[in-house]
C-alpha positions in Angstrom: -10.2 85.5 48.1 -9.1 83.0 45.6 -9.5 84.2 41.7 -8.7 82.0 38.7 -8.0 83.2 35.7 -8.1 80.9 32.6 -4.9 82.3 30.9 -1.6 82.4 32.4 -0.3 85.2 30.4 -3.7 87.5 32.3 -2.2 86.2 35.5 0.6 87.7 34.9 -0.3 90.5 33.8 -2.7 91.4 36.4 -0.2 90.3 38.6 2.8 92.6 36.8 0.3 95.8 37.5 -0.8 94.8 40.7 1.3 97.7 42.1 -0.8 100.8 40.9 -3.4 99.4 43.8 -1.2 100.7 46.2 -1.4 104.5 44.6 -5.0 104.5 45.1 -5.9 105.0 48.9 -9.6 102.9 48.4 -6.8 100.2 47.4 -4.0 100.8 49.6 -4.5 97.7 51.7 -5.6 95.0 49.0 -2.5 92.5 48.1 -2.2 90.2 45.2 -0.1 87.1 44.7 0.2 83.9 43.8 -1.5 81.0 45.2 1.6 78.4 46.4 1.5 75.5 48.4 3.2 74.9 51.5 5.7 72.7 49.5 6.0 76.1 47.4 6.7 78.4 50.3 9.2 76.2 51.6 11.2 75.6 48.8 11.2 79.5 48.2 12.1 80.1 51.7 14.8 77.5 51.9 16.0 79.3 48.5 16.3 82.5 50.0 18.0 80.7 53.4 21.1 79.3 50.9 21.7 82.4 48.9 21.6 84.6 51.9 23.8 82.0 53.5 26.2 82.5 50.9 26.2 86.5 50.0 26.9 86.6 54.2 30.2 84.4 53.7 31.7 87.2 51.7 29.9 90.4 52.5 27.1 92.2 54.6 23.6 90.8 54.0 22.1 94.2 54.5 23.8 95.5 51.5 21.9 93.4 49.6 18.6 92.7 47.9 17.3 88.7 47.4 14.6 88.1 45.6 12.7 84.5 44.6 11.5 85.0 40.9 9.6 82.3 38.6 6.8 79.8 38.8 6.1 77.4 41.4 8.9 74.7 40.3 10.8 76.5 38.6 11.7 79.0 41.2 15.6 80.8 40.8 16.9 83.4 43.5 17.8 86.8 41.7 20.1 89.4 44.0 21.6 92.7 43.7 23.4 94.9 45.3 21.2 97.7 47.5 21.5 101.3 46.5 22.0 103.8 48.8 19.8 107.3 47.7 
């Protein structure tokens, strides 16, 4: 299902609370995220390809958390360090 909001800033902020669905078990299986295009996709994908490429040159990619964060076109790679509990 495709839903479009006239606001950016209720996008996101449907989007930023999307994860209480998950606590309520009518809405355990209903994901939300953003619409992309294939250009989209691939450029986060290819994003996540180079960064992992380059944490693996130094250290185990396991131990690590990579993330694609911002709009479509102005994507940026965030990643930190996995904590073991």
């Amino acid at each position: 299902m495709l839903i479009k909001l006239n606001e950016f800033n209720v996008k996101n902020l449907v989007l930023e609370n999307s994860f209480k669905l998950r606590k309520s078990e009518a809405y355990k299986n209903i994901i939300l995220s953003h619409d992309m295009s294939i250009e989209d996709i691939t450029e986060c994908r290819n994003l996540l390809v180079e960064k992992k490429k380059e944490i693996t040159a130094k250290d185990d990619v396991n131990n690590w958390v990579v993330r694609v964060r911002g709009q479509p076109g102005e994507f940026h790679v965030v990643s930190y360090r996995r904590q073991n509990l």
